[in-house]
C-alpha positions in Angstrom: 57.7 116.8 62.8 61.3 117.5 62.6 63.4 114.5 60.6 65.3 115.7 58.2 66.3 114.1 54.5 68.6 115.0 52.3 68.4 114.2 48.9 70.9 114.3 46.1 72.8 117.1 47.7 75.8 118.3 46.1 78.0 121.2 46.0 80.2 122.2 43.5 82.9 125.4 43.1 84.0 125.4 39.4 85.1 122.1 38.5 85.8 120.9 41.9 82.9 118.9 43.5 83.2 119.2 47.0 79.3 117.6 48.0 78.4 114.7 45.5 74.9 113.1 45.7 74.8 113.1 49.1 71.6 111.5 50.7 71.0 111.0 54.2 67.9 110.8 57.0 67.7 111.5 60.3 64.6 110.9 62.4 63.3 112.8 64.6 64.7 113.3 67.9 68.0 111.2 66.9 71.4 112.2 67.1 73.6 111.9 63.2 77.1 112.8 63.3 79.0 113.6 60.0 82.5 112.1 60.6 85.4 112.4 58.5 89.5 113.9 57.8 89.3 118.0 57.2 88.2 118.7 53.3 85.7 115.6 53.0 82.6 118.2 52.6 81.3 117.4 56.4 81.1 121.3 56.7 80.4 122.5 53.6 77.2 119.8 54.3 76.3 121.6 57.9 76.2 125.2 56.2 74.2 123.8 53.4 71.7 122.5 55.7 72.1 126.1 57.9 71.6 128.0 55.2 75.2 129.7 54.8 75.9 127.7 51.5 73.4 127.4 48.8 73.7 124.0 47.2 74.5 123.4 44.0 71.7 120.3 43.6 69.6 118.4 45.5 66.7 118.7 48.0 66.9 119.8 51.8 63.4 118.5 53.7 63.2 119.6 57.2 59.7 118.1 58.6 58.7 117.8 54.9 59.4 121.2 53.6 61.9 121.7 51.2 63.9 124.6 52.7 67.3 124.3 50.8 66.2 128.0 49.3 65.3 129.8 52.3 67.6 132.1 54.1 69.1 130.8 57.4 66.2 132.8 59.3 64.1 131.2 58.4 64.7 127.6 58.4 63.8 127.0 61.8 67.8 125.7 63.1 69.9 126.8 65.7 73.6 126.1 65.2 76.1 126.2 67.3 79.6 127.4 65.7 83.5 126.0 66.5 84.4 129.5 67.5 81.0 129.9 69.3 80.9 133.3 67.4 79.9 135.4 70.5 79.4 139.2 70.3 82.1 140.6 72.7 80.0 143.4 73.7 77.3 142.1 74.6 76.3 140.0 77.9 75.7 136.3 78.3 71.8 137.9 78.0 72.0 139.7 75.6 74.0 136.9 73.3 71.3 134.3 74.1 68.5 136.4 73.0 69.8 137.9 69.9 68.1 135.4 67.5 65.1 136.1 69.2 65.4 140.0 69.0 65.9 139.7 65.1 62.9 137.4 64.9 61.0 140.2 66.3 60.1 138.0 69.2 58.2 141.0 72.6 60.6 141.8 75.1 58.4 139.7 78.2 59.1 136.2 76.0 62.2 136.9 74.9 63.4 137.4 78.4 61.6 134.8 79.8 62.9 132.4 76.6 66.6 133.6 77.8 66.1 132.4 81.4 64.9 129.1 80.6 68.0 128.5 77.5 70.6 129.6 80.6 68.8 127.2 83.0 68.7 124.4 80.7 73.1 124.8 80.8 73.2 125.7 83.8 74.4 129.5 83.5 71.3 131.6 84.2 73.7 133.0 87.3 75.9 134.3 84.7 73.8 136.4 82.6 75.2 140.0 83.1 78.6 138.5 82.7 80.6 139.5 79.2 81.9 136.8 77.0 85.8 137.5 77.6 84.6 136.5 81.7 83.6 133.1 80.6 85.4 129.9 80.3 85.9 128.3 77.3 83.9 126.1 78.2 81.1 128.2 79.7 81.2 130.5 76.1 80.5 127.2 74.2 77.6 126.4 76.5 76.1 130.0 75.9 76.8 129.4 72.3 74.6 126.3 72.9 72.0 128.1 74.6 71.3 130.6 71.9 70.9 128.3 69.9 68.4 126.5 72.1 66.2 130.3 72.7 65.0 129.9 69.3 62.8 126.5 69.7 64.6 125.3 66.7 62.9 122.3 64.9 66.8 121.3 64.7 70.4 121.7 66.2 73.5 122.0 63.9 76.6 121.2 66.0 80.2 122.2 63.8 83.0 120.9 65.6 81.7 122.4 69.3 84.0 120.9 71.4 87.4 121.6 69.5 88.1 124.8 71.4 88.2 122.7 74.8 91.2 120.9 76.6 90.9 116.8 76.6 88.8 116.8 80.3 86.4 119.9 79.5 85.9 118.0 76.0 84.5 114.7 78.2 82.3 116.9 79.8 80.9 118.8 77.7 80.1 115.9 75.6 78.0 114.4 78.1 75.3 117.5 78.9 75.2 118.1 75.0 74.3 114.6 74.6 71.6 114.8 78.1 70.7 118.0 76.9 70.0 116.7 74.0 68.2 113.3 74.6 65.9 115.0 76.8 64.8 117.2 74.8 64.2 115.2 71.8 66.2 117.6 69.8 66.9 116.0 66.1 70.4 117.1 65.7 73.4 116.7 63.1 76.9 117.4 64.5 79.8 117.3 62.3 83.4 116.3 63.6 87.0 115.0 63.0 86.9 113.4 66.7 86.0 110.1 66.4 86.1 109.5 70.2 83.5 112.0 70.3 81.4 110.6 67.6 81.8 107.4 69.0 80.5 108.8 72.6 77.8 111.2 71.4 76.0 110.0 68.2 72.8 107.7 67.5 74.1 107.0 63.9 77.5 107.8 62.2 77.9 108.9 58.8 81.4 108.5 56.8 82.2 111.2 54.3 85.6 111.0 52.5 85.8 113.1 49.0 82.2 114.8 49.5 80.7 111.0 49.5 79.0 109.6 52.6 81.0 105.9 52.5 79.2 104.4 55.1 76.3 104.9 57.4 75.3 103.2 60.7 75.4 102.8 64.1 78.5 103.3 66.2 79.0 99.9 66.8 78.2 99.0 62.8 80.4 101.3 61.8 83.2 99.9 64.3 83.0 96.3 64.2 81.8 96.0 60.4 83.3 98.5 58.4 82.4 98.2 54.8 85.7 99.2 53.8 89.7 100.4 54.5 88.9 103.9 55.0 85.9 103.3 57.4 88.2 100.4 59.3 91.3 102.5 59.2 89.7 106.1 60.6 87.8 104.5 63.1 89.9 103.2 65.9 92.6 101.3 65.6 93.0 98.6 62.6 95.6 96.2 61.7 95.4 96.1 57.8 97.4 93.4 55.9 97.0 93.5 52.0 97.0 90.0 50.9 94.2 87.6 48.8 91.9 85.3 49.9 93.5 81.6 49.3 90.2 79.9 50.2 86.9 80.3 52.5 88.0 81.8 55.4 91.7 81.7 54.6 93.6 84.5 54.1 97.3 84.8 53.0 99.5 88.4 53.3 102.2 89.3 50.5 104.6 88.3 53.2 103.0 84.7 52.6 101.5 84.8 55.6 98.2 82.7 56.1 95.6 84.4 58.3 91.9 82.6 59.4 89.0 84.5 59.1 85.1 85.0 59.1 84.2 82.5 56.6 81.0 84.6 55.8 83.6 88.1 54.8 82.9 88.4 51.0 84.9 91.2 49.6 83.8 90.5 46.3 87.4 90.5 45.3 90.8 88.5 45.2 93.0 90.8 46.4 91.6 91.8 49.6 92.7 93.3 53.0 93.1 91.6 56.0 91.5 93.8 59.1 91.5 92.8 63.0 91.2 94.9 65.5 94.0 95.5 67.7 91.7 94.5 70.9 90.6 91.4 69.3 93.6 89.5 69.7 94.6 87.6 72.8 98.3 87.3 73.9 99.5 83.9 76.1 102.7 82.3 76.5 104.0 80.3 73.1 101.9 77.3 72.2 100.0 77.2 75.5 97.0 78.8 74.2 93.8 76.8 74.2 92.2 76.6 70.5 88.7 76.4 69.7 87.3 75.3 66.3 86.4 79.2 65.9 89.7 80.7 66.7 92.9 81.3 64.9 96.4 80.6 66.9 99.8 81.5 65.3 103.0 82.2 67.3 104.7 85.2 67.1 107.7 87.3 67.7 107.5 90.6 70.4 109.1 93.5 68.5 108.0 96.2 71.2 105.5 97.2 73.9 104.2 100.8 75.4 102.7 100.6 78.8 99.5 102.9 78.1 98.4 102.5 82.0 95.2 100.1 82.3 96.6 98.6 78.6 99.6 97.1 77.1 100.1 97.7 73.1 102.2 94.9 72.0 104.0 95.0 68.5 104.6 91.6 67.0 106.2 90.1 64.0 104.0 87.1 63.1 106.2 85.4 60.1 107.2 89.1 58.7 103.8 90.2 59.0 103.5 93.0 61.6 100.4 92.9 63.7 99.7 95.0 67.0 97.5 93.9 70.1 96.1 95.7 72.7 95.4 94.0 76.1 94.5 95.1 79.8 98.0 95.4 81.3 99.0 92.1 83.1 99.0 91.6 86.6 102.2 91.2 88.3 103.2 87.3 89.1 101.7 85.8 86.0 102.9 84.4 82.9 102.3 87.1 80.4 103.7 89.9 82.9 107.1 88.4 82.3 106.9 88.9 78.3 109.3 91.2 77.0 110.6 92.4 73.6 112.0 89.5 71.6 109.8 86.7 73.3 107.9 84.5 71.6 103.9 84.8 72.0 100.9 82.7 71.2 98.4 84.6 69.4 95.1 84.1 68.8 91.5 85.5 68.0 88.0 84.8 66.8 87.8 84.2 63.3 84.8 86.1 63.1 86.6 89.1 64.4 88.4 89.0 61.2 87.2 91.1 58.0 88.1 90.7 54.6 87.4 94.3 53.1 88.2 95.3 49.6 91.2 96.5 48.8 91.0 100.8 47.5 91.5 101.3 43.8 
C-alpha cells in the first residue's frame, strides 16, 4: 500500500507558523496537487513529506507507517525538484542511477533499473549525454526518471514544469500525467499554476496561510468554491460584495439586485456575489429569451479584447462592473455588431450564481 495521510501537520520557525494543522489523504495510485500563491506552506508541506524539513507536529503515514522521523533515504519517495538538481558532471546514466548507487543497489540491477527509468521517458538514447546537452525539457524528464529508478512507494512533484516555456509546459504535463496513471504512482505535486493543476490532478487542495481552505476535485473546487479566495485564485471570478435581500436575491453596494441559486447559504448577510465570467450569455438588448431559472438584466459595453476563439466583454450593469467571456461571434450576426458603449442583454443561470462569505 501506498496512500498517504497526513495528520495534524504543522511547521513552525519561531513564532511564525508557516504549516497549521494540516490534514490531508491521498489514495493510492491518485494524483493530489497542493495549489496556492508563493508563502502559503505548499513547499514547506512537500519537503516535510520528503524528508528535507522536520515537522514541528503532527503525523506523516506513508502505507501506514509513520515516517515523519526518518531521513529522506529512507522513506521510500522519489522527488522531482524545480531546478531538477542535476549533477553537471555526470551523464544522463549516471544521474538516473545515483539514488540507487547510494542505496547500495549491485551494479547488473542498477543498470538494468536505469534503462527501464530512461525508457519509460523516452530518453534511454541519451544516456551518455551530459546534462548542459539536454533541453530543458529533456533535464526535467531525467530529473523525472531518477526519481522513478528508485521504485518509490511515492512521487513528490515541486513546481516541475516552471523551468519550461508555455508549449513544452503542455507537454510535459501530459506524459507526467500518462506516466503517471499508468503506473499507478500515488503522487502529490505542488504548484502556483492553476492551469496545470486544473489539467493534471485527481484532487486539488487550497492552501493559503499554511491552512488547506478547501479540498476536492477540479471541477468542485471550480464550480463550487467554498469561499473568495478559492473563487478568486481559481479562474476567473466576478466578485460583487453586496447582502442577500431575500432567497435567491442578491443586491451590490451599488444597489444593484442580482438572482441567484436559491440553495447558496453563506451563513451570513453580507455576502459576495460570484459568477463566473463564462457563465453569462450576451444577446442584443431585451431580445433575450428568459426562463424561470435565469437572470436577465441589460447592460452597458464598457470594453472588449478579442482573445482569438473568445471575446471578453466588460460591462457596466447599473454601476456594477461585470465581465463575460464568450466564443467570439461569427461575422453577419447580431452580436458581431456590438461594440463599446452598446447596450447588451445579459443573462445566466441562477444556479450558476454563488453566494460565498464575505473574508473577515
Amino acid at each position: 500500500m501506498s496512500e498517504l495521510t497526513i495528520e495534524h501537520l504543522a511547521k513552525a520557525y519561531g513564532d511564525s507558523r508557516v504549516v497549521e494543522n494540516l490534514n490531508l489523504h491521498i489514495e493510492e495510485g491518485e494524483l493530489v496537487a497542493l495549489l496556492g500563491p508563493s508563502g502559503c506552506g505548499k513547499s514547506t508541506t512537500l519537503r516535510m513529506i520528503a524528508g528535507f524539513v522536520k515537522p514541528t507536529e503532527g503525523r506523516i503515514l506513508l502505507g501506514g507507517e509513520d515516517i515523519a522521523r526518518l531521513p529522506p533515504y529512507r522513506r521510500d519517495t522519489g522527488m522531482v525538484f524545480q531546478s531538477y538538481a542535476l549533477f553537471p558532471h555526470m551523464s544522463v546514466a549516471a544521474n538516473v542511477g545515483f539514488g540507487l548507487e547510494m542505496r547500495k543497489i549491485g551494479r547488473a540491477e542498477r543498470d538494468e533499473r536505469i534503462k527501464k527509468a530512461l525508457s519509460m521517458v523516452r530518453l534511454d538514447h541519451l544516456a551518455e549525454r551530459m546534462p548542459r546537452q539536454l533541453s530543458g525539457g529533456q533535464q526535467q524528464r531525467v530529473a523525472l526518471a531518477r526519481a522513478l529508478a528508485i521504485n518509490p512507494k511515492m512521487l513528490l512533484l515541486d513546481e516541475p514544469l516552471s523551468n519550461l516555456d508555455a508549449k513544452l509546459r503542455g507537454e510535459v504535463q501530459h506524459e507526467i500525467r500518462n506516466l503517471q496513471q499508468r503506473l499507478g504512482l500515488t503522487t502529490l505535486m505542488v504548484t502556483h499554476d492553476q492551469d496545470e493543476a486544473l489539467t493534471m490532478a485527481d484532487r486539488l487542495a487550497m492552501m493559503e496561510g499554511g491552512v488547506v481552505r478547501q479540498i476536492g476535485t477540479p471541477q468542485e473546487i471550480y464550480d463550487t468554491p467554498d469561499d473568495v479566495y478559492v473563487a478568486g485564485f481559481i479562474g476567473r471570478c466576478n466578485l460583487i460584495a453586496g447582502r442577500r435581500k431575500a432567497p435567491g436575491l442578491f443586491v451590490s453596494d451599488s444597489g444593484t439586485e442580482l438572482r441567484c441559486n436559491v440553495t447558496t447559504d453563506a451563513g451570513a448577510e453580507a455576502v459576495m456575489f460570484a459568477l463566473r465570467p463564462e457563465k453569462i450569455k450576451l444577446a442584443p438588448a431585451d431580445q433575450a429569451p428568459l426562463a424561470d431559472d435565469q437572470a436577465r438584466r441589460n447592460a452597458r459595453i464598457t470594453g472588449m479584447a478579442y482573445l482569438g476563439a473568445q471575446t471578453e466583454f466588460e460591462l457596466d450593469l447599473e454601476g456594477t462592473p461585470l465581465v463575460a467571456v464568450m466564443p467570439t461571434p461569427s461575422r453577419n450576426t447580431p452580436l458581431a455588431a456590438l461594440r463599446p458603449g452598446g447596450d447588451v442583454s445579459v443573462t445566466w443561470q441562477t444556479e450558476d450564481a454563488r453566494l460565498l462569505p464575505q473574508r473577515s
